[in-house]
ZANU-522065 format. One record per residue: x, y, z of N, C-alpha, C in turn. Coordinates in nm, 3 decimals, decimal comma, always signed. Atoms other than C-alpha are relative to their C-alpha. Example, Ala and Ser with C-alpha at 12.3 -4.5 7.8 and 13.67 -1.06 7.14 Angstrom:
// residues 2
> n_xx; n_yy; n_zz; ca_xx; ca_yy; ca_zz; c_xx; c_yy; c_zz
> +0,089; -0,119; +0,000; +1,230; -0,450; +0,780; +0,090; +0,120; +0,000
> -0,082; -0,119; -0,006; +1,367; -0,106; +0,714; -0,077; +0,109; +0,073
END
This chain:
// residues 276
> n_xx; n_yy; n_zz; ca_xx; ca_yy; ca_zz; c_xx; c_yy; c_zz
> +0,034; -0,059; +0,129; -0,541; -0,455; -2,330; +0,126; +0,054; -0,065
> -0,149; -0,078; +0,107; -0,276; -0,326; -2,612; -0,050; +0,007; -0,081
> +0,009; -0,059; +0,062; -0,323; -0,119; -2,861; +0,117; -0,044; -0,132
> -0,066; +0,075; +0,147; -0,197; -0,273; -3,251; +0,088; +0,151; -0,010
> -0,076; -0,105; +0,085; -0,039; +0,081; -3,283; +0,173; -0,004; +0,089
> -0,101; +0,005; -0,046; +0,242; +0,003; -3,035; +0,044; -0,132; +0,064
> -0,055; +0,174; -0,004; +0,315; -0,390; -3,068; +0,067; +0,010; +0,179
> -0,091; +0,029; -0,087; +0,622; -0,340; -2,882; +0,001; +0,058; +0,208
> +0,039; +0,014; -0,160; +0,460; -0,317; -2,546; +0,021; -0,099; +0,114
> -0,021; +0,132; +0,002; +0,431; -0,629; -2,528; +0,120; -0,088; +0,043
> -0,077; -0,003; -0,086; +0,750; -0,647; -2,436; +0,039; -0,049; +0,139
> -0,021; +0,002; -0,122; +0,728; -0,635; -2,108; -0,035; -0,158; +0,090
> +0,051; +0,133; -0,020; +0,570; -0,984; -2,051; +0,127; -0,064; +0,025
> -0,136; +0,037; -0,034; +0,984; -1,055; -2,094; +0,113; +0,014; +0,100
> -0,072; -0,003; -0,096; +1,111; -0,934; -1,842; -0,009; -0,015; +0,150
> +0,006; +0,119; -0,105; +1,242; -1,075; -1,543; -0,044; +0,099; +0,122
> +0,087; -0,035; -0,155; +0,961; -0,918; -1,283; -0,123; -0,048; +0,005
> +0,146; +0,085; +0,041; +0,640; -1,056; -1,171; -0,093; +0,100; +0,003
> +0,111; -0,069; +0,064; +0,424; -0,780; -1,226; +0,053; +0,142; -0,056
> -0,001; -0,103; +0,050; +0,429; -0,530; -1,491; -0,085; +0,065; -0,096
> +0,095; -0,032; +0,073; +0,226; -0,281; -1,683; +0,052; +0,148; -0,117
> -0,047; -0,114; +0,105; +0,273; +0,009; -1,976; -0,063; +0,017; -0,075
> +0,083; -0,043; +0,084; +0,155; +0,235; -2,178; +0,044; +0,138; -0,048
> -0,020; -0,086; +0,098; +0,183; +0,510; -2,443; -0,116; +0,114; +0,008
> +0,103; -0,082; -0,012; +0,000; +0,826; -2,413; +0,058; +0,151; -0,144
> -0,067; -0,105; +0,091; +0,038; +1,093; -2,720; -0,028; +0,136; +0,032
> +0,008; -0,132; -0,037; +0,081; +1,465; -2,682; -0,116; +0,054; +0,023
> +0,125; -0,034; -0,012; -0,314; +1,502; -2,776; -0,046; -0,093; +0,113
> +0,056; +0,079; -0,139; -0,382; +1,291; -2,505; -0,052; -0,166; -0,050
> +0,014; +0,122; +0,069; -0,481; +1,000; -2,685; +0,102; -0,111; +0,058
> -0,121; +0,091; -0,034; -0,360; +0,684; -2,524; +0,025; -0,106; -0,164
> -0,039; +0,071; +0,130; -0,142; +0,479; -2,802; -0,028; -0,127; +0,015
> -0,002; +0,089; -0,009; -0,150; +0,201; -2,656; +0,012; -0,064; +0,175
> +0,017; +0,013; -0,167; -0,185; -0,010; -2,279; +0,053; -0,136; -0,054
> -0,051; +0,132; -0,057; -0,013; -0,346; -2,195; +0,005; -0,072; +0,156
> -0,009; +0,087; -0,100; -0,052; -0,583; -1,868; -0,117; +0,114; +0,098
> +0,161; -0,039; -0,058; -0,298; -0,485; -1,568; +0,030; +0,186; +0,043
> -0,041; -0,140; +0,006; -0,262; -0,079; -1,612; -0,108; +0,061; +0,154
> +0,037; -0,070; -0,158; -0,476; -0,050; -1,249; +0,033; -0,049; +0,109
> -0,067; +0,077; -0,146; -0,260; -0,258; -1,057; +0,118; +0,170; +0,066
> -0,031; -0,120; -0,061; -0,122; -0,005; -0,782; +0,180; -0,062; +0,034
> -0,121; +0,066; -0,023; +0,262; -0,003; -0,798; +0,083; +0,152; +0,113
> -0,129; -0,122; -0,028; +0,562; +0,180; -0,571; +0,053; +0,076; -0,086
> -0,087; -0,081; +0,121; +0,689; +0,473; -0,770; +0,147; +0,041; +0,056
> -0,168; -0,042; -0,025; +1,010; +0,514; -0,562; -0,013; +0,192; -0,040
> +0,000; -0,155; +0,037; +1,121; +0,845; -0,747; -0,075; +0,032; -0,083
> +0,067; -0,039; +0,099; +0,909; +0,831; -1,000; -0,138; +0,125; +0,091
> +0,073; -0,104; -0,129; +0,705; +1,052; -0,653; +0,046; +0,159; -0,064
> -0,058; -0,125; +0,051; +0,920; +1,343; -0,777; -0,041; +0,125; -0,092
> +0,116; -0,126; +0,090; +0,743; +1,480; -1,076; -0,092; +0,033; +0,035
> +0,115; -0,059; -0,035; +0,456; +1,457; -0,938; +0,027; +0,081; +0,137
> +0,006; -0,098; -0,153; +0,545; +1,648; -0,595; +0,049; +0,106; -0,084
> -0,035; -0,124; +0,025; +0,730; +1,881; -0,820; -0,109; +0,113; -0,053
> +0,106; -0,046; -0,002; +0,424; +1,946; -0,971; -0,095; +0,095; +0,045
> +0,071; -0,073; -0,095; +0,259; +2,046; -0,709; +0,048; +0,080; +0,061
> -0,068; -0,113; -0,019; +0,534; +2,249; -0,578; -0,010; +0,136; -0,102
> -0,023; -0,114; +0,098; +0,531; +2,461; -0,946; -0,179; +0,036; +0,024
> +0,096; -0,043; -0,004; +0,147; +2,496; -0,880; -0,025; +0,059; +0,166
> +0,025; -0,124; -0,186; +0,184; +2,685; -0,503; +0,092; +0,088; -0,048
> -0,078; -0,179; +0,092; +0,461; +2,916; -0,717; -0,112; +0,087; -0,105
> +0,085; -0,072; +0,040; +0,149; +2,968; -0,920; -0,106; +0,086; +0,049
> +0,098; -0,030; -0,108; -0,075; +3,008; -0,663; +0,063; +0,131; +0,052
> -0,074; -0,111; -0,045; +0,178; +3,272; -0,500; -0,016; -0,063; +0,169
> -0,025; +0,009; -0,150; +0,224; +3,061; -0,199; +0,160; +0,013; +0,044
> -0,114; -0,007; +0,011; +0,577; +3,022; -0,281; +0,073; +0,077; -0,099
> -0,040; -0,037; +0,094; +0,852; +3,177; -0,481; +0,113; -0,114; -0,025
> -0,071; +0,111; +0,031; +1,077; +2,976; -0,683; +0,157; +0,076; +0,010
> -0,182; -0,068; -0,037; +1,435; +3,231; -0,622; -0,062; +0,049; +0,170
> -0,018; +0,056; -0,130; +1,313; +3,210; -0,223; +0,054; -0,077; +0,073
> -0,074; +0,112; -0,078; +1,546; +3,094; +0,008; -0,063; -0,089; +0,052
> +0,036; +0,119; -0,040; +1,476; +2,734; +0,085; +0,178; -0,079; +0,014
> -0,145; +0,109; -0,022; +1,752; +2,440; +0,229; +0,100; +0,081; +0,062
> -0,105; -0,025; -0,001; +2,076; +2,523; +0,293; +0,041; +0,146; -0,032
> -0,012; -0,132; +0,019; +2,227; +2,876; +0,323; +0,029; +0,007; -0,177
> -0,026; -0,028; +0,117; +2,228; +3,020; -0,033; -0,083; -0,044; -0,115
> +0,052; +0,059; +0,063; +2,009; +2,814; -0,178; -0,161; +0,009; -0,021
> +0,170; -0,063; -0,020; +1,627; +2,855; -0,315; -0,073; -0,132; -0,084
> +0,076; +0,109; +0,011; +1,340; +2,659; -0,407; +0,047; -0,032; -0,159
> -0,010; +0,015; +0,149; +1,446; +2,632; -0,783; +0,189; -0,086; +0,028
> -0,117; +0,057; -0,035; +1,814; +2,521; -0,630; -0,065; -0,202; -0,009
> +0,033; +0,124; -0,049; +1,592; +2,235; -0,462; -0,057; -0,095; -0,095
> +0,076; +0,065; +0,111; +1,394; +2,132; -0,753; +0,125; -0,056; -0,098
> -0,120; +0,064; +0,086; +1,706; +2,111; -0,987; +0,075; -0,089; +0,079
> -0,074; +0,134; -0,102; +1,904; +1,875; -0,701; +0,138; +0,100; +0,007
> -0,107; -0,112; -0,062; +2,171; +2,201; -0,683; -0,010; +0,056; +0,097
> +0,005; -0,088; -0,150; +2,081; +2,295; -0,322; +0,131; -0,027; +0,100
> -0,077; +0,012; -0,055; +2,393; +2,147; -0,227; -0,007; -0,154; +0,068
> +0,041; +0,129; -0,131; +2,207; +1,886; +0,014; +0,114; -0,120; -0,074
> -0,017; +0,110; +0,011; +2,321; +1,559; +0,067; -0,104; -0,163; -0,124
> +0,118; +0,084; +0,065; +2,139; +1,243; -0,126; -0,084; -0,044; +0,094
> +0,111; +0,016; -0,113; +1,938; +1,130; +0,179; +0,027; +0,039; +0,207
> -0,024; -0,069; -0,123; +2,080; +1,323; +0,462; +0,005; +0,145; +0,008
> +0,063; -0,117; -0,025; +1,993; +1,671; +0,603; +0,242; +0,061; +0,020
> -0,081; -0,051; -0,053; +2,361; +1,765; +0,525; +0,080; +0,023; -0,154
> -0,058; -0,111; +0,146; +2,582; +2,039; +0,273; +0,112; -0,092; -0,026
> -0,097; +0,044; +0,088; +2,799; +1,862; +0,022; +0,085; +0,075; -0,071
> -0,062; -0,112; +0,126; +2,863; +2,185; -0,200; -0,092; +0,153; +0,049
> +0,018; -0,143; +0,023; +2,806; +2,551; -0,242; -0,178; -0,024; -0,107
> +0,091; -0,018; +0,076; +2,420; +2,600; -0,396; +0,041; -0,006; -0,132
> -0,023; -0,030; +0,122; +2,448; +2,604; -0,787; +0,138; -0,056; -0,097
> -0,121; +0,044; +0,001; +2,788; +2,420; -0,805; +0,024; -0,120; -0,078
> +0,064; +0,079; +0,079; +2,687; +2,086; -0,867; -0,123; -0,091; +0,056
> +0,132; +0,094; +0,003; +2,423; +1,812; -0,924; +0,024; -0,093; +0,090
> +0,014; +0,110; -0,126; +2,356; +1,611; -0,613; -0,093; -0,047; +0,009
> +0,123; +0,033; -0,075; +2,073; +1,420; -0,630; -0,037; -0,054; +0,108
> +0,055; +0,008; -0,122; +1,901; +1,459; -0,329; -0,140; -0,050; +0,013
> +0,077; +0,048; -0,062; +1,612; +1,307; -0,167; -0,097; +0,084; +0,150
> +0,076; -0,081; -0,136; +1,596; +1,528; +0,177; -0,048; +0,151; -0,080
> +0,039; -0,119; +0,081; +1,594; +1,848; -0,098; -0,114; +0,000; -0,016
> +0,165; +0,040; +0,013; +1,197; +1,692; -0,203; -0,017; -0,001; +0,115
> +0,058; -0,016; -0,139; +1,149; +1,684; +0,179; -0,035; +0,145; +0,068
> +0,017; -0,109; -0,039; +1,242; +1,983; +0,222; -0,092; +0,115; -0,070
> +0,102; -0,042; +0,066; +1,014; +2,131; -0,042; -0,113; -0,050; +0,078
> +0,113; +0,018; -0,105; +0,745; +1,954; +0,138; -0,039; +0,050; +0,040
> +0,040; -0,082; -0,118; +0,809; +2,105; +0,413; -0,058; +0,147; -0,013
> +0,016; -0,131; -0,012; +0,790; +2,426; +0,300; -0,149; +0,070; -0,081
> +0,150; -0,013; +0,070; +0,468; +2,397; +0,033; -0,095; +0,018; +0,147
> +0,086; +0,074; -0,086; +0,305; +2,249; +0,379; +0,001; +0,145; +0,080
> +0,027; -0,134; -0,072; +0,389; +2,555; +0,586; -0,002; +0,150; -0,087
> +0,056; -0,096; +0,064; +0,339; +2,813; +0,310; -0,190; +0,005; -0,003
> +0,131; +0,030; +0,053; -0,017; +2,673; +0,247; -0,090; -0,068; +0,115
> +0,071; +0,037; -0,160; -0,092; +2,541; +0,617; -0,115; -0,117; -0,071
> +0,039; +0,155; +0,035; -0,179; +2,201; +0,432; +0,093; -0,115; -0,044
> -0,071; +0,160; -0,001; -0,003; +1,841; +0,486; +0,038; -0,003; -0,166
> -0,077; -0,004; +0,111; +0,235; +1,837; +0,158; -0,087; -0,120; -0,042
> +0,090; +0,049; +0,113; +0,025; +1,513; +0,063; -0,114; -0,003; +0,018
> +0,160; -0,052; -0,026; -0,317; +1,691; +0,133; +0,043; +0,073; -0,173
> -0,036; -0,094; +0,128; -0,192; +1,980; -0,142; +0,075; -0,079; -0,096
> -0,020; +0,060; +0,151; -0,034; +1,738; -0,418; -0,150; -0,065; -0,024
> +0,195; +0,048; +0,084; -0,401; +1,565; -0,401; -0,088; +0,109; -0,036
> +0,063; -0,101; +0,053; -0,572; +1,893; -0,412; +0,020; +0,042; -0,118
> -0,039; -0,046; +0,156; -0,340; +2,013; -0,671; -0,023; -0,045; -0,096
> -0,017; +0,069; +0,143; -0,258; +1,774; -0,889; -0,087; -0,120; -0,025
> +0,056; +0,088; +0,047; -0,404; +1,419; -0,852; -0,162; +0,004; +0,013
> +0,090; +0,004; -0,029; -0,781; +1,519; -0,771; -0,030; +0,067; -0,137
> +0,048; -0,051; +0,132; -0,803; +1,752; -1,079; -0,021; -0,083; -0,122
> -0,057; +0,076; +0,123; -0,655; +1,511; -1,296; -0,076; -0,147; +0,011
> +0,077; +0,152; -0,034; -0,872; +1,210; -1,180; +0,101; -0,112; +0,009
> -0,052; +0,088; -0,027; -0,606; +1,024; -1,038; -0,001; -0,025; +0,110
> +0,020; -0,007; -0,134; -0,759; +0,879; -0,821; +0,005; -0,174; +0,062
> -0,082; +0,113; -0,057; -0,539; +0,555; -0,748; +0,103; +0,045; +0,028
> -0,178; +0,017; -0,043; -0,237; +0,742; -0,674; -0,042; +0,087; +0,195
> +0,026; -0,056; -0,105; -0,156; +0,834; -0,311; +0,183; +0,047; +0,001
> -0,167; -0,043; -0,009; +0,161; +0,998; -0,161; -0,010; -0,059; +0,186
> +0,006; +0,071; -0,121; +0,197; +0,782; +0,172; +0,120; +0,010; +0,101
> -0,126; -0,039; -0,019; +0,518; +0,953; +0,283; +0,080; +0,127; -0,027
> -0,088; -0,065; +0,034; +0,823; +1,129; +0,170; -0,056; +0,081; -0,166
> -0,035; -0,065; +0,201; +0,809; +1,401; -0,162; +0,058; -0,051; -0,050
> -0,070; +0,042; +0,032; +1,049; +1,211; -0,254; +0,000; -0,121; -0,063
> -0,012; +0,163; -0,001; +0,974; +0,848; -0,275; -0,110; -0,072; +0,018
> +0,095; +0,049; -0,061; +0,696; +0,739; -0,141; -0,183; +0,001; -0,039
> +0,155; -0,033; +0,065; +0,379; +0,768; -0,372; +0,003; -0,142; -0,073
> +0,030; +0,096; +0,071; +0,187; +0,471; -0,516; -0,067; +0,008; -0,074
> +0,059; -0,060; +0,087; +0,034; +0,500; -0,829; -0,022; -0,107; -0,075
> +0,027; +0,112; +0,083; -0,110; +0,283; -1,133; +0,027; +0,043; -0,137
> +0,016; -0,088; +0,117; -0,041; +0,334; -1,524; -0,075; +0,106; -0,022
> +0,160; -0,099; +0,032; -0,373; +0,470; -1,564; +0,014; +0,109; +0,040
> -0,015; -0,121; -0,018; -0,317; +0,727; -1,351; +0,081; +0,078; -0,051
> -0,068; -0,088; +0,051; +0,004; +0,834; -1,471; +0,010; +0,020; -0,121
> +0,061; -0,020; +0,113; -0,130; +0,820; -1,818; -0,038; +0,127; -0,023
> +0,068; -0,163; -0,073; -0,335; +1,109; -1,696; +0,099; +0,089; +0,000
> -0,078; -0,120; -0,046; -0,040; +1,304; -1,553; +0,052; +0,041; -0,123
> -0,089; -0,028; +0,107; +0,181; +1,230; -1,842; -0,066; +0,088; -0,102
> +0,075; -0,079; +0,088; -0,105; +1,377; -2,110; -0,035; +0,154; +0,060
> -0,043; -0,129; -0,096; -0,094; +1,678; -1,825; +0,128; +0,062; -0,045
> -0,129; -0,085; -0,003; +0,269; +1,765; -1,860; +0,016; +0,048; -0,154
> +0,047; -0,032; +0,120; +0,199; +1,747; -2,255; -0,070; +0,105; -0,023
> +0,113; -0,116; +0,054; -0,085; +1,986; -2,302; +0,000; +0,075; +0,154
> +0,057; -0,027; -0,175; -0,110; +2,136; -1,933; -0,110; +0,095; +0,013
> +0,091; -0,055; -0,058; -0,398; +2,262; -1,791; -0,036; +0,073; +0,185
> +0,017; +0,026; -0,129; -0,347; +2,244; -1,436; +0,110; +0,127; +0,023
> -0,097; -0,088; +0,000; -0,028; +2,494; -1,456; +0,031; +0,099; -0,173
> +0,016; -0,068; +0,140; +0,041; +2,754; -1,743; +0,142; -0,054; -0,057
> -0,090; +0,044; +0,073; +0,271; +2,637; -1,997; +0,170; +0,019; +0,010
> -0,149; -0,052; -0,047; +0,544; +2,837; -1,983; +0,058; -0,078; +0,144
> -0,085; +0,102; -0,089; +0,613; +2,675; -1,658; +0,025; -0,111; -0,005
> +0,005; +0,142; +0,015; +0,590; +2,348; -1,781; +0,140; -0,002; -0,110
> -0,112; +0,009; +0,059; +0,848; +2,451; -2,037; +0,160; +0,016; +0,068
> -0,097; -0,030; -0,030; +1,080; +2,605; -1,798; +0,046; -0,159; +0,122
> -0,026; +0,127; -0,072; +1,024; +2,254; -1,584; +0,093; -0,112; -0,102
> -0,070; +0,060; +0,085; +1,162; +2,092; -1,896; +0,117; +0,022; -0,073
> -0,108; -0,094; +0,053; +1,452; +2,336; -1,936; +0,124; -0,050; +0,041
> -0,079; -0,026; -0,073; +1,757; +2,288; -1,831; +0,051; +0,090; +0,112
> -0,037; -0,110; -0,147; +1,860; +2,461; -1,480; +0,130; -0,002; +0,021
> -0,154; +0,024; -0,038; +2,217; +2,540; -1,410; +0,050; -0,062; -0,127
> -0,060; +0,079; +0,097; +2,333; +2,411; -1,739; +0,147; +0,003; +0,022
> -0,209; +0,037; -0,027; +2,741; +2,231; -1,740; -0,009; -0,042; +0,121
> +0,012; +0,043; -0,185; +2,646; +2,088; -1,375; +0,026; -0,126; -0,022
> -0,067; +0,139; +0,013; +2,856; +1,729; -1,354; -0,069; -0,046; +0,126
> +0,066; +0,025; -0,094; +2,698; +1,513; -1,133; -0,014; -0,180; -0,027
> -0,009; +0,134; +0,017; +2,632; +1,108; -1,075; -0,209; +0,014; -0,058
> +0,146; +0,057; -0,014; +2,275; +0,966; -1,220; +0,013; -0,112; +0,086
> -0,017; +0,135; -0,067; +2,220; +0,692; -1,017; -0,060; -0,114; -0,079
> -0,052; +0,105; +0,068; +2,299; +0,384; -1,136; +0,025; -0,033; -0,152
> -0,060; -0,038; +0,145; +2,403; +0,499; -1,443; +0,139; +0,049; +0,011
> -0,085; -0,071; -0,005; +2,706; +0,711; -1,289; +0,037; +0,096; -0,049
> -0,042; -0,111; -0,021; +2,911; +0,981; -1,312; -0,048; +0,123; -0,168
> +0,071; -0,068; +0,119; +2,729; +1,249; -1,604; +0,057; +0,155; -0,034
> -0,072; -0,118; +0,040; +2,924; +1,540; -1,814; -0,066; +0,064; -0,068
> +0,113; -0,059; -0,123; +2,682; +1,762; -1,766; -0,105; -0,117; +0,035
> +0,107; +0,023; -0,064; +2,424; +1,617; -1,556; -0,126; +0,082; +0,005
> +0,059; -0,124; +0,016; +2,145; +1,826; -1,697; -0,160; -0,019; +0,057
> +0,099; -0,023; -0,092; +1,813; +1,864; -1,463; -0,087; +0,136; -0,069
> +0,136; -0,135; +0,014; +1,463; +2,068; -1,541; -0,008; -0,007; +0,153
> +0,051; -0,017; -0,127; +1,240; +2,161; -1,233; -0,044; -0,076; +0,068
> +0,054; +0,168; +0,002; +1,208; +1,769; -1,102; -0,020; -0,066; -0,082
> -0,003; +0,062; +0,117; +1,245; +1,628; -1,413; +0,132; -0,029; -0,059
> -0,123; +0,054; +0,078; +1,542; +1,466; -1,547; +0,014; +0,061; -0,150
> +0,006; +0,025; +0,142; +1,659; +1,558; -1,896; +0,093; -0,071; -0,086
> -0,078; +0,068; +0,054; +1,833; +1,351; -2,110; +0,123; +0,021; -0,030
> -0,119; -0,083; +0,029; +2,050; +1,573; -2,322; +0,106; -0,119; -0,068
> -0,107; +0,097; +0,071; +2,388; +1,397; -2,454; +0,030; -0,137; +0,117
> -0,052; +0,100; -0,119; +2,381; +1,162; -2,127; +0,027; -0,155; -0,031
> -0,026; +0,104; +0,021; +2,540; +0,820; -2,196; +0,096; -0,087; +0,108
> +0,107; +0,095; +0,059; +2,491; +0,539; -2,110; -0,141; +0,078; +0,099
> +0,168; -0,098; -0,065; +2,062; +0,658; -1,991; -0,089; -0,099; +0,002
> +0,119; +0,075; -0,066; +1,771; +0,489; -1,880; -0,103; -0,047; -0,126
> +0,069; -0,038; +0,087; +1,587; +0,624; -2,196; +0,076; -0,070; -0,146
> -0,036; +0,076; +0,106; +1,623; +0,490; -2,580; +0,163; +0,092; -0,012
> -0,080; -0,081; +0,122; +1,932; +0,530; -2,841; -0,041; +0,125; -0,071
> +0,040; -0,035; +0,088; +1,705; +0,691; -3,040; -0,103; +0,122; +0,070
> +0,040; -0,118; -0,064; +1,558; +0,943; -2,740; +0,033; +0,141; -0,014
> -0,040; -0,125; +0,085; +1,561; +1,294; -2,863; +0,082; +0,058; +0,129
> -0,083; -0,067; -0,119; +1,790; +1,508; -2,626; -0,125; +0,077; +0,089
> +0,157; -0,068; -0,046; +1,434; +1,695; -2,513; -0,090; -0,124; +0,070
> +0,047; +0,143; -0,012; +1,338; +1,333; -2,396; +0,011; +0,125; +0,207
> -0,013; -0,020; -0,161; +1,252; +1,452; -1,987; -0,107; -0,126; +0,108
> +0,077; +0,086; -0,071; +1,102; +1,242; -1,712; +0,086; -0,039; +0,118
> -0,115; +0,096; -0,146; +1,253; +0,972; -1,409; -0,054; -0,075; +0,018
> +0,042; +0,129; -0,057; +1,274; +0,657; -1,312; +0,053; -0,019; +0,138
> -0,014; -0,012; -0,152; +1,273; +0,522; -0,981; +0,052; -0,180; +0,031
> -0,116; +0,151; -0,058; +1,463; +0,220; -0,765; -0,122; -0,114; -0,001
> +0,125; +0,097; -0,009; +1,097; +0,032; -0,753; +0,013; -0,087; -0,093
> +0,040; +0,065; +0,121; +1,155; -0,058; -1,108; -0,112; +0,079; -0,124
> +0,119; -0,051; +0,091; +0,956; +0,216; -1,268; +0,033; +0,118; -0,067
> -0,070; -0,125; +0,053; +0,987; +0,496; -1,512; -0,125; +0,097; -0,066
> +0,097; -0,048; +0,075; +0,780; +0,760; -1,713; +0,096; +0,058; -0,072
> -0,112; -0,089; +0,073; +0,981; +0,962; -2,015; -0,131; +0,075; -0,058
> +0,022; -0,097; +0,090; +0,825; +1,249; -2,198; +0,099; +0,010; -0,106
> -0,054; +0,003; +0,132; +0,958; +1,242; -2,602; -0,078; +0,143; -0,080
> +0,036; -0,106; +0,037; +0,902; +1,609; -2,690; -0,011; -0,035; -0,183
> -0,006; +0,007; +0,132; +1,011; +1,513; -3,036; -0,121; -0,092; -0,056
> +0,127; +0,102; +0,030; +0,805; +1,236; -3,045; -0,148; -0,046; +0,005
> +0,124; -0,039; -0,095; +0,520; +1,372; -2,895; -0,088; -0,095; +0,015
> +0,056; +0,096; -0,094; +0,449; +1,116; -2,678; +0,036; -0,042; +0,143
> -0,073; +0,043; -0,163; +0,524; +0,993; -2,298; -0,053; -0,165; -0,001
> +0,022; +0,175; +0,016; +0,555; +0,617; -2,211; -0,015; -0,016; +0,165
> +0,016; +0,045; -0,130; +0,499; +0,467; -1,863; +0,081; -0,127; +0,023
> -0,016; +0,133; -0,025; +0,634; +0,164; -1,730; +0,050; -0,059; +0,142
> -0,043; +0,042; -0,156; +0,601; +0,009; -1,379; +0,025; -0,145; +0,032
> -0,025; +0,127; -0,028; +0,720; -0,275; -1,208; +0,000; -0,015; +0,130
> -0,015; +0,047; -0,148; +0,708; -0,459; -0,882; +0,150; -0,054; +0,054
> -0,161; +0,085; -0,025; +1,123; -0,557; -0,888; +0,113; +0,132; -0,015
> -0,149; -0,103; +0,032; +1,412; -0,320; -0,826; +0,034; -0,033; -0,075
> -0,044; -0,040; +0,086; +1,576; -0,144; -1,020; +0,161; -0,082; +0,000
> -0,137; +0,117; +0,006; +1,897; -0,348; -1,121; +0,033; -0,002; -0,133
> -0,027; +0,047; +0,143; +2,103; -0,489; -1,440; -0,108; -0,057; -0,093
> +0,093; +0,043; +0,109; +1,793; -0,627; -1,549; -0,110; +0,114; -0,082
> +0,071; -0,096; +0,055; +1,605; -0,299; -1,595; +0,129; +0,095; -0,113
> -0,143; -0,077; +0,110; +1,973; -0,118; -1,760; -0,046; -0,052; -0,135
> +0,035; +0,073; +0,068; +1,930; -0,432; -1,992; -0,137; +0,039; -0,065
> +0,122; -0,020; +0,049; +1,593; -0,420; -2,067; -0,090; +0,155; -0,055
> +0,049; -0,100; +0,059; +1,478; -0,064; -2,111; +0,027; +0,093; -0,131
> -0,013; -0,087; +0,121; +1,666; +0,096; -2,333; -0,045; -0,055; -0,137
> +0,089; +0,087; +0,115; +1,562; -0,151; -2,640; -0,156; +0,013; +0,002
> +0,128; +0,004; -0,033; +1,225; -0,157; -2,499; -0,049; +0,183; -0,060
> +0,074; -0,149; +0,050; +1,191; +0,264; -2,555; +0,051; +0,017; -0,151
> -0,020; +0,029; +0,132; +1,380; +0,232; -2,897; -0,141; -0,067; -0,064
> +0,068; +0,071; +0,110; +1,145; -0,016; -3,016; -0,186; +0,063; +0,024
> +0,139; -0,037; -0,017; +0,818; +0,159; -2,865; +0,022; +0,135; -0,105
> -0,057; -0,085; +0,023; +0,972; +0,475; -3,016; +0,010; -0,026; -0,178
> -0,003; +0,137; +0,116; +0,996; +0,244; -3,373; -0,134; +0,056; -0,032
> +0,144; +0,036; +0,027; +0,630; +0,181; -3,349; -0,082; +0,150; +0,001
> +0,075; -0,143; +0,030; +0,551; +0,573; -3,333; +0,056; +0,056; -0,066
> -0,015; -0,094; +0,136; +0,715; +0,679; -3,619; -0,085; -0,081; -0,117
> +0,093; +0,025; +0,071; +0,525; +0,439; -3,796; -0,143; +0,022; -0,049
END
């Protein structure tokens, strides 16, 4: 199904993976538009991230956790771990830097949140993101089959759902949803991956933010307030504060020159079709 209000969905039929799906969801929740089979269940890689962070900022609500509580690495607290400033390594249990210093994205940092939601709340880290987040939200094709980090499978549809969540939220009070979309540590240099080395590298609370970052995943024409992540699977979600809208887009093919290529035109021209 696709929606006449965002042609350039359609898109995706072009590029070189064999299964893909997308879709447009606007701030009121209103989807804009859907393209290719939006309940096929894909790897989200990192795209796991928001949603575990999620569920991490809803056990700080809860008061299972605090977010300036030491977590990781000496010096470092759960708001270190969420921004990717805990120091850690990218997928090893080991200190690169001083807490707060710079941007490392890490991988064992989401583990280690895990760990610690799981023994604050004496429930399996992906027992409490389904409680939290995807059971409320009726997403109920995504699973987390693994790592906080990596390891959740999910379908448009569902993250349709989430995305019209992080928009209006219900599930967490706003203000935290703003300060998830804030910058943390602002001036923190750091690599995106496979984009490279970023002057600042600017991070919300598991959420990427755009900011002046060049070259980016996200359009030309992405407002600096543009937050979200994509993941090595081939998949992405952005939030367009300005544009008040979030886009989806999954794939079954690593992430590679053909997604560099292909996306950024692709959110330009969806991006096009909603100012119209």
């Amino acid at each position: 199904m696709e929606s006449s209000s965002v042609p350039s969905l359609a898109a995706i039929e072009n590029w070189p993976v064999p299964t893909a799906a997308a879709a447009v969801v606007r701030a009121d929740g209103t989807v804009a538009g859907r393209h290719g089979p939006t309940g096929h269940r894909f790897p989200l890689a990192s795209v796991t991230k928001p949603l575990a962070a999620y569920a991490v900022l809803v056990a700080y609500e809860e008061g299972a956790i605090d977010l300036d509580e030491p977590a990781g690495p000496e010096g470092a607290t759960v708001r270190h771990l969420l921004a990717h400033t805990s120091g850690l390594a990218f997928d090893e249990n080991r200190v690169q830097a001083a807490p707060g210093t710079r941007r490392i994205y890490s991988n064992t940092g989401f583990e280690v949140l895990g760990d610690l939601v799981a023994k604050a709340t004496d429930i399996p880290f992906a027992d409490y993101l389904h409680q939290a987040v995807l059971e409320p939200l009726g997403m109920t094709s995504t699973s987390l089959d693994g790592s906080p980090a990596k390891d959740a499978v999910s379908t448009v549809d569902d993250l349709v759902r989430f995305a019209a969540e992080v928009q209006a939220p219900r599930l967490l009070d706003a203000r935290t949803v703003l300060d998830a979309m804030t910058v943390t540590y602002p001036g923190l240099t750091g690599i995106l991956p496979g984009y490279g080395h970023q002057r600042p590298n600017d991070w919300g609370l598991g959420f990427e933010i755009r900011g002046a970052k060049t070259p980016h995943w996200t359009g030309t024409t992405s407002s600096p307030r543009t937050f979200g992540h994509f993941g090595q699977s081939g998949t992405f979600l952005w939030v367009d504060p300005d544009a008040r809208a979030a886009c989806v887009a999954l794939t079954d093919r690593a992430f590679g020159p053909w997604a560099i290529e292909a996306w950024t035109p692709f959110t330009d021209a969806v991006l096009a079709d909603l100012r119209r």
